[in-house]
C-alpha positions in Angstrom: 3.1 -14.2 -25.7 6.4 -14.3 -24.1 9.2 -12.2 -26.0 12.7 -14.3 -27.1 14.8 -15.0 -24.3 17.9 -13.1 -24.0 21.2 -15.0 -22.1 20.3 -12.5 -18.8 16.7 -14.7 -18.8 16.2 -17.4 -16.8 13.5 -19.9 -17.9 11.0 -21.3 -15.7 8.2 -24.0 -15.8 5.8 -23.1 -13.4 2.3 -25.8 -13.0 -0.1 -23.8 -11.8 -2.3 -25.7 -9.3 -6.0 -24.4 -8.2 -9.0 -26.0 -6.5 -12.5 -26.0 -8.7 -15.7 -26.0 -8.5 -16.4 -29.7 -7.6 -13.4 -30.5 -4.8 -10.9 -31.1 -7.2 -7.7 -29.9 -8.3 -7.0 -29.2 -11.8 -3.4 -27.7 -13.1 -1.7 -26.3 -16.2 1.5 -25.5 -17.2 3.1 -21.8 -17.7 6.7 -21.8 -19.2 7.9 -18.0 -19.4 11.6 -16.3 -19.1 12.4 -14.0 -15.7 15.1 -11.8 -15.0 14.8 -12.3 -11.7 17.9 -14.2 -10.2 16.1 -15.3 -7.4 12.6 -16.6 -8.3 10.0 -15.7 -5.2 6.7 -15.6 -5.4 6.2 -12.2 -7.1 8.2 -14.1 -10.0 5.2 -15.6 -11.5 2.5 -13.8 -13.2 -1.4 -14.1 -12.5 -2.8 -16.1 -15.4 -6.4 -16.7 -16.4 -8.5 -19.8 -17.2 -12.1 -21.3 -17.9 -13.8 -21.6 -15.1 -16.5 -22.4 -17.3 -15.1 -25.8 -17.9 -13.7 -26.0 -14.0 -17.7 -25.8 -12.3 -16.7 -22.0 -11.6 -18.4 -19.5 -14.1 -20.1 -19.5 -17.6 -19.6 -19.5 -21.0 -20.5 -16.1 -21.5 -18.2 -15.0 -18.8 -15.5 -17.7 -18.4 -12.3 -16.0 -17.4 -11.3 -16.5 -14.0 -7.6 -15.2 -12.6 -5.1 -17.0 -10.6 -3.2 -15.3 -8.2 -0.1 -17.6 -7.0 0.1 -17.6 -3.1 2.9 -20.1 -2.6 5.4 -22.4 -4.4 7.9 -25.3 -4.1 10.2 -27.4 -6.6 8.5 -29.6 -8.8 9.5 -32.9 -8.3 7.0 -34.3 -10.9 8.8 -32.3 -13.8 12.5 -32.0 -13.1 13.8 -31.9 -17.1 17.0 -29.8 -15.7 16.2 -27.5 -18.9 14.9 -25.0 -16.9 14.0 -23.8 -13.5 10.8 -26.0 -12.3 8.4 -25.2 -10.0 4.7 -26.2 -8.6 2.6 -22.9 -8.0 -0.2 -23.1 -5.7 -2.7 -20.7 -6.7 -6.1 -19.0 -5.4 -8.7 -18.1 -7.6 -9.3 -14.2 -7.4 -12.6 -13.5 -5.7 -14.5 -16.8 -6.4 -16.5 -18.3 -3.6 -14.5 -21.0 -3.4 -11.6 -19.5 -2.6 -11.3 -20.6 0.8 -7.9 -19.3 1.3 -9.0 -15.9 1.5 -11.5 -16.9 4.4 -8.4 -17.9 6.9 -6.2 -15.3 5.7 -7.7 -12.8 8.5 -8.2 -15.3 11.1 -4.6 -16.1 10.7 -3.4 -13.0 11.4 -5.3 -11.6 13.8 -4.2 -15.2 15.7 -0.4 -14.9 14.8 0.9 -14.0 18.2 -0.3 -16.8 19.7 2.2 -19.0 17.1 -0.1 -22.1 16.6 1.1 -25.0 14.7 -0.6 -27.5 13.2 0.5 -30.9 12.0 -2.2 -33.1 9.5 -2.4 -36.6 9.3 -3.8 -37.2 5.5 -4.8 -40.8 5.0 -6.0 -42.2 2.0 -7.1 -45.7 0.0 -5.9 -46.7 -3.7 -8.5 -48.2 -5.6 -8.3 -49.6 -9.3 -10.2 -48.1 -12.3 -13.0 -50.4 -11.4 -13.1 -48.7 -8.4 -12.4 -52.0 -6.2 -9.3 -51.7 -3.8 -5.6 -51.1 -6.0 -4.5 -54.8 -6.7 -7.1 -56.9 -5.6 -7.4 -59.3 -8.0 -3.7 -60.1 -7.4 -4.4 -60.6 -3.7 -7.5 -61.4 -3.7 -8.9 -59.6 -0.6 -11.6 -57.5 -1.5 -14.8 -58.6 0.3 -13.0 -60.6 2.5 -13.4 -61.0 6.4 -10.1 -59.0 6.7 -8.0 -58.9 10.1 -8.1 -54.8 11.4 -4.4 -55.9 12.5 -2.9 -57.1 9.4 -2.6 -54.2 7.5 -1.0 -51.3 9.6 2.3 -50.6 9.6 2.8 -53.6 7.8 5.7 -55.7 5.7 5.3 -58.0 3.0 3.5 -58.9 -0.1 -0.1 -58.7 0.1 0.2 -57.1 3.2 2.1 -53.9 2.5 0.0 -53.3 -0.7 1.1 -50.2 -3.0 4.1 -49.3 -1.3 6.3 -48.1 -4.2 3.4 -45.4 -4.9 3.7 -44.5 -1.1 7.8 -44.4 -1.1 8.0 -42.6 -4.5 5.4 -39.7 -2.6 7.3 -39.2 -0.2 10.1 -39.1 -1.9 8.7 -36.6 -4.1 7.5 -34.2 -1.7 11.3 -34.5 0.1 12.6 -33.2 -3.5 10.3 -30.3 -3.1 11.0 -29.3 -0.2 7.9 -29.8 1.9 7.3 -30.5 5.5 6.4 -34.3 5.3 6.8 -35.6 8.8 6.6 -39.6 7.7 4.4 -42.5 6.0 2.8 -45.5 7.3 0.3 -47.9 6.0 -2.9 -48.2 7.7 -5.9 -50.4 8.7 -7.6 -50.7 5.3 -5.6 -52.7 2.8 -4.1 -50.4 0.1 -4.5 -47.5 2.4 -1.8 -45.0 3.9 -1.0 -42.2 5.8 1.6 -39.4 5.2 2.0 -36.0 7.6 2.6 -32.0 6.9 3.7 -30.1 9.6 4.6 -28.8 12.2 3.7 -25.3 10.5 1.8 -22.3 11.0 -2.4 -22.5 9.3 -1.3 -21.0 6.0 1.6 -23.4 5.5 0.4 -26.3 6.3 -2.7 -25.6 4.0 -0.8 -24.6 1.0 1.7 -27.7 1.5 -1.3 -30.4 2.1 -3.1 -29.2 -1.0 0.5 -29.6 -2.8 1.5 -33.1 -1.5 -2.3 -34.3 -2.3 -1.8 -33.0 -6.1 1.8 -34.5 -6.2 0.0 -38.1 -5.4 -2.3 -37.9 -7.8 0.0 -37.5 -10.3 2.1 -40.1 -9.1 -0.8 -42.7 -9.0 -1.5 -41.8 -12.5 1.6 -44.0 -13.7 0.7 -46.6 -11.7 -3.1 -46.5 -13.0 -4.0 -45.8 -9.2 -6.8 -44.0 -8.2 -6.4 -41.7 -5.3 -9.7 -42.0 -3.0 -9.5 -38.7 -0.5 -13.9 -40.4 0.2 -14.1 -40.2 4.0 -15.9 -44.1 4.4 -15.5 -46.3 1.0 -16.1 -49.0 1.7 -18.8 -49.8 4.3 -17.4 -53.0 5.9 -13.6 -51.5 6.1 -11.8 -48.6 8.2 -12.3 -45.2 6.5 -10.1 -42.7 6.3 -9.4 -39.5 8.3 -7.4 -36.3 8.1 -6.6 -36.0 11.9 -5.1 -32.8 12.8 -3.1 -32.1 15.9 -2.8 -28.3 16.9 -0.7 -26.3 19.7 -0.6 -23.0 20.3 3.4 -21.7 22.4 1.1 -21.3 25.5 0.0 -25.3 25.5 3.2 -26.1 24.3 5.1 -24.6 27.6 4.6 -25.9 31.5 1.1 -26.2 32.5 0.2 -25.9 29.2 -2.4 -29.4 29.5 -4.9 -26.7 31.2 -4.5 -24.3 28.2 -5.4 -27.6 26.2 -8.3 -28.5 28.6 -9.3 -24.8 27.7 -9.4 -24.9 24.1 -11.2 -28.4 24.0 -13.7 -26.8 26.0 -14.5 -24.3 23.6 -14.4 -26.6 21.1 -17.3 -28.9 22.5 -19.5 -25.7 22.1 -19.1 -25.3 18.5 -18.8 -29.3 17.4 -21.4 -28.8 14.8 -20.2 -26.0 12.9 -16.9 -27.4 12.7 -18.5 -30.9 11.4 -20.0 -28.5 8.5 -16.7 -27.9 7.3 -14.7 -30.5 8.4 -15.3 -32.4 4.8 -18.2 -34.2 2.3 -19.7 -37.2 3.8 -18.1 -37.3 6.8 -20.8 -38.6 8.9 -20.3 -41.8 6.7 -17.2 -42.4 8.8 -18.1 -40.5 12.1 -20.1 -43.7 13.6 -18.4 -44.5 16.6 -16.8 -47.5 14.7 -14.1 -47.8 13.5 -11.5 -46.3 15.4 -13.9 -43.1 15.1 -16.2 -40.4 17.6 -20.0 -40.0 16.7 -20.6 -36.9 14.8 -23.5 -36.5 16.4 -21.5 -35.7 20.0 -18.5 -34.1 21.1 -16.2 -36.3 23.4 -12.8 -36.3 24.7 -10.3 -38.2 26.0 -6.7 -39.2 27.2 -5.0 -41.8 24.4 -8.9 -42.7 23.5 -8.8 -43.1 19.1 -12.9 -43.2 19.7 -12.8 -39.6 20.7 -13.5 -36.2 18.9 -9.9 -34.6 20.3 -7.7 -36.9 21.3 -5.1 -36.1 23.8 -1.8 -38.3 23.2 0.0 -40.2 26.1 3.1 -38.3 25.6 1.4 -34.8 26.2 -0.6 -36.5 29.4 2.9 -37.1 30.4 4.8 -34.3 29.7 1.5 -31.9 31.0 1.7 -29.6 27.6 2.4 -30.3 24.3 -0.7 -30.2 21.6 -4.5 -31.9 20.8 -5.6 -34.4 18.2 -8.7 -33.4 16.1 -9.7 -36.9 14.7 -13.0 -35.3 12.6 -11.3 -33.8 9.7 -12.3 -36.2 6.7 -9.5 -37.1 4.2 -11.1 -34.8 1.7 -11.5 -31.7 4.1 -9.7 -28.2 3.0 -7.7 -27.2 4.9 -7.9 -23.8 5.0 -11.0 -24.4 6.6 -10.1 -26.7 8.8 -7.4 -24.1 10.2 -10.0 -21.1 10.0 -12.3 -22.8 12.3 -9.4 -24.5 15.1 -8.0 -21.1 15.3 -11.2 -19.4 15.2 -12.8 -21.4 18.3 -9.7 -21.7 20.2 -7.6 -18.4 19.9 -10.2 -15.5 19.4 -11.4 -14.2 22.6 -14.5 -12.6 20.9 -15.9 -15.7 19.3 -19.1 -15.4 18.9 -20.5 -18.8 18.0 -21.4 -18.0 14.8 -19.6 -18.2 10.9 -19.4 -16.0 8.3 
């Protein structure tokens, strides 16, 4: 229980978000009073909840603490009443907690400043779980065009584009790195982008800007499929992610990029592993896709494991495009392993 706020107390509603037991998110919502005029992250408290009921613990020993690790404004909120805020949180030494996993290899990486940028893609699908407004366009099934539906403009072409707009709106509002949106090949499915940031922001933001669509897709009676290959006639969906470190970034840094690919063909499988569920669904050299089964390369080539982009083959430095990521990847692992292959001298080849 919170005491009776005095007029030197500022309230705040704080929404807890963690990840469970299953690959999901679940949230709740924390309203308490600070005196703290600025609110930073030691502002909010650790909390408890079931993990029982979240695929995490048992009944006979439920409790499970959160520990908040980053925050932003809550856009999804926003009652003016009080001060607002979405709290990502870990969950204090569960084996899930994959944020404690990169927190070492982050900073024993940090002074080679590496940034990463994610490309989250996803499809909308009804509560029938058939694509979001197909029975209005009637496409499902369909022969349907690859080139009709990215980047496109008009009804029954551009399908669910207020639910995209609003997102990205949304995550503006709070305050997070969103580099742009586009609809993509699959009808009803887009694209948004985090980043540039460093491994630990990026992560903590991606997780954020997936919960804020999920909420919004909620109004619309959208559901938000993060599933790596859907449908099996229709373009899947990735979670590309382009990395640099300040050394591929500078002249000559296309043979520091060369480099890291290298050492990245050595350890393709262990990154598959943790690069998302049913992955190999989507990575079957269709589809715009590599073959999980082998590690390839190549200069602008969208059917390779790393991509290099034209501009970077151009400009001889810039950054690499890991297309294997699925949609519903974490992130934090995702980041763990990039940084782990590429920037620690005394990889071994191995995981934890």
């Amino acid at each position: 229980m919170e005491s009776p706020a005095n007029n030197n107390e500022i309230q705040v509603l704080a929404e807890y978000v963690w990840l469970d037991g299953n690959d999901g998110m679940r949230s709740k919502i924390k309203i308490f009073t600070s005196l703290d005029a600025t609110i930073t992250l030691a502002s909010f408290p650790l909390w408890n909840f079931d993990g029982s009921s979240t695929g995490q613990s048992h009944t006979k020993s439920s409790d499970l603490v959160l520990r908040p690790i980053y925050f932003c404004i809550n856009p999804l909120t926003r009652s003016g009443l009080s001060r607002e805020y979405l709290v990502m949180c870990e969950v204090v030494g569960h084996p899930t907690n994959t944020y404690q996993n990169l927190l070492p290899i982050y900073e024993a990486t940090k002074n080679q400043d590496a940034w990463f940028g994610i490309e989250q893609e996803y499809i909308l699908l009804d509560l029938q779980g058939k694509l979001y407004n197909d029975e209005k366009f009637n496409r499902y099934g369909r022969d349907l065009k690859s080139n009709e539906y990215y980047c496109s403009v008009g009804t029954g072409r551009a399908i669910a584009r207020p639910i995209a707009l609003e997102h990205m709106r949304c995550c503006l509002i709070a305050g997070l790195t969103i580099g742009g949106i586009n609809s993509e090949v699959t009808p009803a499915q887009w694209e948004f982008q985090i980043g540039p940031l460093d491994a630990l922001t990026v992560s903590h933001q991606l997780w954020l800007a997936r919960y804020i669509l999920i909420q919004i897709a909620e109004k619309y009676d959208a559901v938000v499929s993060f599933h790596p290959k859907p449908f099996k006639f229709l373009n899947g969906s990735g979670a590309h992610t382009n990395f640099s470190t300040k050394s591929m970034r500078e002249t000559g840094g296309l043979a520091v990029i060369k480099s890291a690919i290298h050492k990245l063909s050595l350890r393709h499988s262990d990154h598959i592993e943790v690069y998302g569920n049913n992955n190999r669904q989507r990575l079957t050299g269709t589809n715009e896709t590599s073959n999980y089964e082998t590690f390839s390369y190549g200069n602008c080539d969208r059917t390779s494991s790393i991509r290099i982009p034209v501009n970077v083959v151009a400009d001889g430095c810039g950054y690499l495009e890991d297309r294997r990521p699925a949609p519903n990847c974490d992130p934090y692992q995702v980041c763990r392993m990039i940084l782990k292959t590429t920037c620690l001298d005394n990889f071994d080849g191995g995981d934890e």
